[in-house]
C-alpha positions as CSV (number, residue, x, y, z in Angstrom):
1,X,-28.5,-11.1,-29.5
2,X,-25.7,-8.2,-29.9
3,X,-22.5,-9.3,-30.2
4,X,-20.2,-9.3,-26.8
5,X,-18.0,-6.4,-26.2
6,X,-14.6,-7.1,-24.3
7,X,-14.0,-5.3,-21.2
8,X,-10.2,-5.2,-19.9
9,X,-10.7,-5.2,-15.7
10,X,-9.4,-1.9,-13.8
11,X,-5.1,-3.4,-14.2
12,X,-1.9,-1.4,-13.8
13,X,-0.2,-0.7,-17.5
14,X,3.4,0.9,-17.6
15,X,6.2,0.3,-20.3
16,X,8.6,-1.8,-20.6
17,X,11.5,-3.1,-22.9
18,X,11.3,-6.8,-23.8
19,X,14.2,-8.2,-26.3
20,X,14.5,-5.2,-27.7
21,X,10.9,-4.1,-28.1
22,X,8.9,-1.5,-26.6
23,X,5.5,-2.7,-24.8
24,X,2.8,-2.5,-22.2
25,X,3.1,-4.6,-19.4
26,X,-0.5,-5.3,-17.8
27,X,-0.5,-6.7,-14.5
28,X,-3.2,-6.8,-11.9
29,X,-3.0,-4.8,-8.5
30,X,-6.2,-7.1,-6.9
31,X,-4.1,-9.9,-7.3
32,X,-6.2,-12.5,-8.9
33,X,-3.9,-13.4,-11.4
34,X,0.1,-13.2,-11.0
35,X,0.8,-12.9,-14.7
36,X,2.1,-10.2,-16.1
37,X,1.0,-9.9,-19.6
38,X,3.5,-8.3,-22.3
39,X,1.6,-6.2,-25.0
40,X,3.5,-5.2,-28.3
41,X,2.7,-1.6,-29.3
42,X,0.9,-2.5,-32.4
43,X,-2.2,-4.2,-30.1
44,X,-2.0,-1.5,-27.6
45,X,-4.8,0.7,-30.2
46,X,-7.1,-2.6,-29.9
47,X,-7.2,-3.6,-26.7
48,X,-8.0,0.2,-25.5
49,X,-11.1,-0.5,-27.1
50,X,-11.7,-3.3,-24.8
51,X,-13.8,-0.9,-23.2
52,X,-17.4,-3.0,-23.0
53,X,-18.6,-0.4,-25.2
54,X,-17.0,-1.8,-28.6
55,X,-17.5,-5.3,-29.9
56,X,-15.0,-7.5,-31.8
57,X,-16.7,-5.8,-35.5
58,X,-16.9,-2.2,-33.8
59,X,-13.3,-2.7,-33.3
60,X,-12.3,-3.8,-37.5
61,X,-14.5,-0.7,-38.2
62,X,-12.3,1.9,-35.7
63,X,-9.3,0.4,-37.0
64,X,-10.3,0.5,-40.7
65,X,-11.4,4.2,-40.3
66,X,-8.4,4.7,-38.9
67,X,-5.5,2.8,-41.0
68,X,-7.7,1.8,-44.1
69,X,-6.7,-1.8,-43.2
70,X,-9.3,-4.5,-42.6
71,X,-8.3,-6.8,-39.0
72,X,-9.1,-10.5,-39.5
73,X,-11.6,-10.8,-36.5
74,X,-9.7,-14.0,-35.5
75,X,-6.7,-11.8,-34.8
76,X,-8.7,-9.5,-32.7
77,X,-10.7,-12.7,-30.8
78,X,-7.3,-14.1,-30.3
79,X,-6.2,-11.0,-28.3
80,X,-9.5,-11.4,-26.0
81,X,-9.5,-15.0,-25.3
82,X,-5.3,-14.9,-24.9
83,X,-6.3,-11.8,-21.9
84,X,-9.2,-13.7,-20.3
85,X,-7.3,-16.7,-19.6
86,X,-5.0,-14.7,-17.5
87,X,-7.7,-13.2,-15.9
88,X,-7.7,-9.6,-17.1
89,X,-10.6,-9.3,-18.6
90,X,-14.7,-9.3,-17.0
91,X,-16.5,-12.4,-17.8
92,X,-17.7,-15.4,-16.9
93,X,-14.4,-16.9,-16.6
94,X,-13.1,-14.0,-15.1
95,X,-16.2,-13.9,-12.0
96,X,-15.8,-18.2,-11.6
97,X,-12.1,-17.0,-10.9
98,X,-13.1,-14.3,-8.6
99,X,-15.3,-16.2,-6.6
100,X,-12.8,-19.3,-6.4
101,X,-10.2,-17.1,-5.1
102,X,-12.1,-14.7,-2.4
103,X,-14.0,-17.7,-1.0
104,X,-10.9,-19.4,-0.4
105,X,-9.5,-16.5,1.6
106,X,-12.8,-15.8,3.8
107,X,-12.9,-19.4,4.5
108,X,-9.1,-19.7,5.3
109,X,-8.0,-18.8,8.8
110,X,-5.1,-17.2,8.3
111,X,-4.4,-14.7,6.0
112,X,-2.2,-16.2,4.0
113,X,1.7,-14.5,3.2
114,X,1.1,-13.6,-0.1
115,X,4.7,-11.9,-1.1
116,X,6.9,-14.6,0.6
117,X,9.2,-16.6,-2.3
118,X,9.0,-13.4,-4.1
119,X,9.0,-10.0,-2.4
120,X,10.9,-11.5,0.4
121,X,12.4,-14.9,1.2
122,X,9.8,-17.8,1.9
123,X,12.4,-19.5,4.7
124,X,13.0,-18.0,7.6
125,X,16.5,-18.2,8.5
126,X,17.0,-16.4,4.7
127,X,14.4,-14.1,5.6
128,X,16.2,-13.1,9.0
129,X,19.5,-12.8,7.5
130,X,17.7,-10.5,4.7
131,X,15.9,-8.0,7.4
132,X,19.6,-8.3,9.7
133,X,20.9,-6.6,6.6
134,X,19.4,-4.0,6.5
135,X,20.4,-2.6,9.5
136,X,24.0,-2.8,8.8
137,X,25.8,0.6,8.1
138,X,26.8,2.6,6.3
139,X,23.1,2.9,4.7
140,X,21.5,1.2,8.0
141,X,21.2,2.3,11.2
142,X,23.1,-0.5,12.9
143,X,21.5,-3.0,15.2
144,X,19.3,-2.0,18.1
145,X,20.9,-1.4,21.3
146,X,19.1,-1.1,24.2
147,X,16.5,2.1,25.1
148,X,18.7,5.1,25.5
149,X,18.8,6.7,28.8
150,X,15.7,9.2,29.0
151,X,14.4,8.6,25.8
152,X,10.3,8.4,25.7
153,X,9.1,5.4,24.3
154,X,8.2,5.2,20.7
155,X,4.0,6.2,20.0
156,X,4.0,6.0,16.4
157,X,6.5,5.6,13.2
158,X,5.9,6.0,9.3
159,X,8.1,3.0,7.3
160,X,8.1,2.4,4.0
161,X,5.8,-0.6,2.0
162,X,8.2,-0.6,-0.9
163,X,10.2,-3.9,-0.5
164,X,13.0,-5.1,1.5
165,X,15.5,-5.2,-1.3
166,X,14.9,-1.6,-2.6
167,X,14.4,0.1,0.7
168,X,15.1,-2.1,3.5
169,X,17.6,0.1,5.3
170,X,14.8,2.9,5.5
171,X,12.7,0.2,7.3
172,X,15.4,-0.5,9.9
173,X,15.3,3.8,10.6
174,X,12.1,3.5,11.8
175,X,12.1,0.0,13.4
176,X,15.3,0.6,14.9
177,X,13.2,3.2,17.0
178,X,10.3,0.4,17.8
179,X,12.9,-2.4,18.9
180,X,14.6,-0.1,21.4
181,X,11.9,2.1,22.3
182,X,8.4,0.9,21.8
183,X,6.8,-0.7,25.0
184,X,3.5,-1.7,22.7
185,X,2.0,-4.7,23.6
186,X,-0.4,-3.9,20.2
187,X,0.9,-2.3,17.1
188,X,-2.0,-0.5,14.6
189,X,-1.1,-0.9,11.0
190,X,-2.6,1.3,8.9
191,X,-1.7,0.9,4.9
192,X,-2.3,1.6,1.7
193,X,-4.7,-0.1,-0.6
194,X,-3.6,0.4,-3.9
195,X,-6.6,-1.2,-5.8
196,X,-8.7,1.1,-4.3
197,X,-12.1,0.2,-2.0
198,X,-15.3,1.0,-1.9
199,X,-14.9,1.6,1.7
200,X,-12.7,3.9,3.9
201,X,-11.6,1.3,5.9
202,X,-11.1,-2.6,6.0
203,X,-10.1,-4.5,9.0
204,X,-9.8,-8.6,9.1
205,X,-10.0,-10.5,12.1
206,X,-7.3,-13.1,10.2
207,X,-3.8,-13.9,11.7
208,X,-1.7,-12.7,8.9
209,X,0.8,-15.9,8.4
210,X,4.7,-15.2,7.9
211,X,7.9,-17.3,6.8
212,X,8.8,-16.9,11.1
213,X,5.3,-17.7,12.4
214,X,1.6,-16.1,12.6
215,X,1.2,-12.1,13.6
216,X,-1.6,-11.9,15.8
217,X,-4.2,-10.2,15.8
218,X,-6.0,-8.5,18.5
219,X,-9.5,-9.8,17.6
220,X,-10.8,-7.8,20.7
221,X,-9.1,-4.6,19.9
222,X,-11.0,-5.2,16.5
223,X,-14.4,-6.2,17.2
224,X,-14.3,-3.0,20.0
225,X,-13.1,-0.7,17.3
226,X,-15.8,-1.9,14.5
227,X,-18.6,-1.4,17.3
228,X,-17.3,2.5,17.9
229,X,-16.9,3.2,14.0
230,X,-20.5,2.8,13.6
231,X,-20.0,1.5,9.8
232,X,-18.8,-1.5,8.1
233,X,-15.2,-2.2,8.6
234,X,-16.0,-5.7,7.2
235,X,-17.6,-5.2,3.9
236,X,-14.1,-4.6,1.8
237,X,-11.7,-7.1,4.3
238,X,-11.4,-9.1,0.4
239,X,-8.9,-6.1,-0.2
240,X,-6.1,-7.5,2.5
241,X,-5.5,-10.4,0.6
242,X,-2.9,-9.5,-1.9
243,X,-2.3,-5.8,-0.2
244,X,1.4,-5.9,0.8
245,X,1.3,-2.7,2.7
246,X,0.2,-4.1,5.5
247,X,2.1,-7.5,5.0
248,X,5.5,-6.1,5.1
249,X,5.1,-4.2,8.3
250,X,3.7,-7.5,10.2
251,X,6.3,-9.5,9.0
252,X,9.2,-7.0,10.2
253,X,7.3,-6.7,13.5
254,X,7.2,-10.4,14.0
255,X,11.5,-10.5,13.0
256,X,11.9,-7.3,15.8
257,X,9.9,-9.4,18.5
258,X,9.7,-13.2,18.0
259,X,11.3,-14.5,21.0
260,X,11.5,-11.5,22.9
261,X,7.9,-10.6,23.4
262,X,3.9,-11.3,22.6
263,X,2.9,-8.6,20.2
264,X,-0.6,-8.5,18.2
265,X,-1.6,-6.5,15.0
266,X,-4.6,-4.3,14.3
267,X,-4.8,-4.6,10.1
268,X,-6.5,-1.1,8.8
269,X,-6.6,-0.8,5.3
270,X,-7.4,2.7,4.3
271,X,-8.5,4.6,1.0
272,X,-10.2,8.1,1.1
273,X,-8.0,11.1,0.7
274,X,-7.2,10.8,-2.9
275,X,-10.8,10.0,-3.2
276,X,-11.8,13.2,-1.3
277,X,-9.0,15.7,-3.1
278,X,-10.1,14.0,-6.9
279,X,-13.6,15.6,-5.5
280,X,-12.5,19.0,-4.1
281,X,-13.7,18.0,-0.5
282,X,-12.0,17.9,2.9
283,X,-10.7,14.6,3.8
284,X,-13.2,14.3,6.3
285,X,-16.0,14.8,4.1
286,X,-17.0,11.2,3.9
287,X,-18.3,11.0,7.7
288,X,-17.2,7.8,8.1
289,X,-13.7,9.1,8.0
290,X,-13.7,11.3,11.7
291,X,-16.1,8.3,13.2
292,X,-13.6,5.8,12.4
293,X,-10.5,7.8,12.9
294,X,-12.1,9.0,16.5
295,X,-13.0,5.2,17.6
296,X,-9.7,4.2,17.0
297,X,-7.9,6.9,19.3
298,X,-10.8,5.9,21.8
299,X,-10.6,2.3,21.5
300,X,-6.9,2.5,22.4
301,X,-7.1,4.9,25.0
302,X,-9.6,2.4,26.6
303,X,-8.3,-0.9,25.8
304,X,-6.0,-0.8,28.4
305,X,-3.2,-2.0,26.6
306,X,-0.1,0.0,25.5
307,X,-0.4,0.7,21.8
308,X,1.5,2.3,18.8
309,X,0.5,3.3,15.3
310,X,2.6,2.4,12.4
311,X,2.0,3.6,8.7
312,X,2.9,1.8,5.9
313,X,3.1,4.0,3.3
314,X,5.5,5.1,0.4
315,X,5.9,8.9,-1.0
316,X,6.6,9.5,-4.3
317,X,5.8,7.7,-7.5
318,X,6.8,9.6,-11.2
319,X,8.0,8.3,-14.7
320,X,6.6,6.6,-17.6
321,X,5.6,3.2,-15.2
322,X,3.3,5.8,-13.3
323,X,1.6,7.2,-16.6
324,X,4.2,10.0,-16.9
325,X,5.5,10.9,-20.7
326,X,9.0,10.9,-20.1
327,X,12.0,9.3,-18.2
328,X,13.1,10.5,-15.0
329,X,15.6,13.2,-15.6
330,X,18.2,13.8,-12.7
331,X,16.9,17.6,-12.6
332,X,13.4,15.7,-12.0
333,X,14.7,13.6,-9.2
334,X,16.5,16.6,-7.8
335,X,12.8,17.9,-8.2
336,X,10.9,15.0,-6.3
337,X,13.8,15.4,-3.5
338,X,12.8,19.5,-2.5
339,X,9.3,18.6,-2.9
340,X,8.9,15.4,-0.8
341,X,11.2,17.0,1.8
342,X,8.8,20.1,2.1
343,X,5.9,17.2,2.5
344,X,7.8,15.5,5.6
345,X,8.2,19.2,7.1
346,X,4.2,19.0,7.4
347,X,4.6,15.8,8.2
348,X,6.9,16.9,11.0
349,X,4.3,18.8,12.3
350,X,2.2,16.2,13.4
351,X,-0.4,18.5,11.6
352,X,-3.1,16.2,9.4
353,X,-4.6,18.9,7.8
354,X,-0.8,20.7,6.9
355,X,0.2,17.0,5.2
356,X,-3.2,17.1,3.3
357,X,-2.9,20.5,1.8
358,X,0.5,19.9,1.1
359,X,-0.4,16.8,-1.2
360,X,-3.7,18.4,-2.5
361,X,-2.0,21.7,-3.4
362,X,-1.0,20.3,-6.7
363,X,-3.5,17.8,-7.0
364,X,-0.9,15.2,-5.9
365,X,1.4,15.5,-8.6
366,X,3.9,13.2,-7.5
367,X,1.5,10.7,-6.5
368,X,1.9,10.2,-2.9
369,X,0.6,6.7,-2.9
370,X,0.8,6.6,1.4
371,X,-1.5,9.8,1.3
372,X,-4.4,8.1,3.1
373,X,-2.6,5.8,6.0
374,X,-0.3,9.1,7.0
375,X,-3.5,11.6,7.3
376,X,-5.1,8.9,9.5
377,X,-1.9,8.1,12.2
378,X,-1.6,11.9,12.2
379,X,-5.3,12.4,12.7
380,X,-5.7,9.7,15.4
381,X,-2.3,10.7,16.8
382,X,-3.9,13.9,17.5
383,X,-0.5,15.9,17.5
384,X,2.7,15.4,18.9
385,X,5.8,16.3,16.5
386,X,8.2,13.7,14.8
387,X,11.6,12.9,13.3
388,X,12.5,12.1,10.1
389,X,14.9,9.5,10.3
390,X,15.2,8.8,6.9
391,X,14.4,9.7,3.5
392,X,14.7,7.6,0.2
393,X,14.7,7.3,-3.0
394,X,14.7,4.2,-5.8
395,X,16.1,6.4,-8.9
396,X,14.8,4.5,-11.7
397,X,14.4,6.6,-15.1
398,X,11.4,4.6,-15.2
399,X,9.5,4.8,-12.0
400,X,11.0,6.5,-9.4
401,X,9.6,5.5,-5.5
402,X,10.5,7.7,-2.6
403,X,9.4,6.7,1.1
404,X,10.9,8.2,4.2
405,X,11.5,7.0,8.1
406,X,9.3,9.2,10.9
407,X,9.6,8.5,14.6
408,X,6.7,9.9,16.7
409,X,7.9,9.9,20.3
410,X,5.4,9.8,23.5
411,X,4.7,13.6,24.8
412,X,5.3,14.8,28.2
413,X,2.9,14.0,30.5
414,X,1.6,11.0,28.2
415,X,0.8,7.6,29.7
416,X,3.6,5.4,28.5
417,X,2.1,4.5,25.1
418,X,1.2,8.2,24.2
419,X,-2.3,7.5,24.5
420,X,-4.6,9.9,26.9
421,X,-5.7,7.5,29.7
């Protein structure tokens, strides 16, 4: 029997300083482990070749050829079983893990609120008084204040998904917006899935629990728009519990309406445009793309019910965190600014294919990590222009994050949601 080769699970790595020393931090974006795992330089050679391919004497050899210096294979084994028990690498341990974790969440029935206590406070009057503050000026909006005279109500809005600390304020631009404007009785929420699906779309028929109550949602409006996609919008539904794309916007919806009014959710998790660009298609290639994107404008225009789209979805993401080689630069930032600025002009537009050559015409430099749940609410929006009400940026040398604010109003002669009737 060959020897087993280690084989480190698909994680985020970026750099990070740690008592003075430079490492790799490893941390998993499926969520099914919290740890973050530190790695000094020195191992970062070995566990690349934690690759399946290269077993624990492959690995002395590479090294040896390499630095003429024999690895005790205990040190090496030591590395492997340390990463295993935190659940980053494939094996046994790993899969009973796996399975432990995703059969506890199908069999749950809520989905549970996964980034309270750490993203966001776990009690709710501390997480009221956190999402009050960000509406206070000068960097907020101030509170909402009533529909202005004439306005149209509010169809559609992009908000961030980077947390409330770091860009809370840009939340309360767009929300601002829904609070005095939006008559929706159902909200779609269509975000990111950062660790990636094999499907376009994921939709749960789960609550999704909150420090101030469940979010409902529209189980109807679901099952209706499963049955008109013609595909599975089931078979990656594992992927919403950890994603906090979605999770951030239900919980802010649920602080804007609690008391006031009955609002449910419709949960889309979406992934296909980077996958389309990475293979020189359209981002309607992928057929189930226009199916799904068309059932959802026609389930909404005949649910009878007045709904709005929200994206949650962040812009930019550049520096060494992101795999870049260097540190953020103010010239860089200045950069990312002009660029992401031209990006919202197509977004302006209300123009899906304008946004998607404008990310693809670089091959997504900057890493436009909302690229997928923007095309889709401008796709299913099916034009109409918007407002920028806010653009942002978290300047770390490290990792910089940009996300912006974009208020899609009703168009004349629209029924009151801005859906066709």
């Amino acid at each position: 029997m060959s020897e087993p080769a280690p084989r480190l699970r698909p994680v985020d790595a970026f750099p990070v300083e740690h008592e003075g020393q430079s490492c790799i931090a490893l941390r998993d974006p499926a969520g099914y482990t919290d740890a973050v795992v530190l790695l000094p330089r020195v191992l970062l050679e070995i566990v690349s070749l934690f690759d399946g391919e290269h077993s624990i004497a492959d690995i002395q050899a590479a090294v040896m050829r390499r630095h003429g210096e024999l690895l005790p294979r205990e040190q090496i084994q030591a590395v492997a079983d340390s990463l295993d028990a935190h659940g980053f690498l494939e094996s046994e341990r790993f899969a009973a893990r796996r399975a432990a974790v995703d059969g506890a969440f199908l069999e749950a029935p809520l989905r549970p609120a996964a980034h309270a206590g750490s993203a966001y406070p776990a009690e709710a009057d501390a997480l009221h008084a956190a999402l009050d503050a960000c509406f206070a000026p000068p960097e907020g909006p101030g509170p909402a204040d009533g529909r202005p005279a004439g306005a149209p109500p509010v169809r559609a809005v992009i908000a961030p998904h980077i947390d409330f600390r770091r860009g809370g304020p840009a939340y309360a631009w767009a929300y601002r917006d829904v609070a005095e404007r939006a008559d929706a009785d159902v909200f779609v929420i269509l975000g990111t899935c950062h660790a990636g699906m094999a499907d376009p779309f994921a939709l749960t028929r789960k609550d999704y629990a909150s420090p101030l109550g469940p979010v409902a949602v529209d189980r109807d409006f679901v099952e209706a728009l499963a049955a008109r996609a013609r595909q599975d919008c089931f078979g990656s539904e594992l992927a919403h519990r950890s994603e906090h794309s979605i999770e951030f916007q239900a919980v802010f919806l649920r602080y804007l309406f609690h008391g006031r009014r009955d609002v449910a959710i419709v949960p889309v998790l979406v992934s296909f445009a980077h996958e389309a660009m990475l293979r020189g298609q359209g981002p309607e290639a992928d057929p189930r793309v226009p199916r799904f994107l068309e059932a959802l404008a026609e389930t909404a225009a005949a649910s009878g019910r007045r709904v709005a789209l929200v994206a949650g979805a962040d812009l930019a993401h550049v520096g060494p965190r992101f795999g870049d080689p260097e540190p953020v630069s103010p010239e860089t930032l200045a950069w990312i600014g002009r660029e992401d600025r031209a990006l919202l002009e197509a977004v302006e537009t209300g123009d899906p294919a304008a946004f998607y050559d404008a990310v693809a015409r670089d091959e997504d430099r900057r890493r436009i990590c909302g690229f997928s749940p923007i095309y889709a609410l401008l796709r299913a929006l099916g034009g109409g222009r918007g407002t920028v009400r806010r653009y942002g940026q978290w300047p770390d040398p490290q990792g910089v994050v940009t996300f912006a604010s974009v208020v899609f109003p009703a168009r004349r002669g629209e029924r009151d949601d801005g859906w066709a009737s």
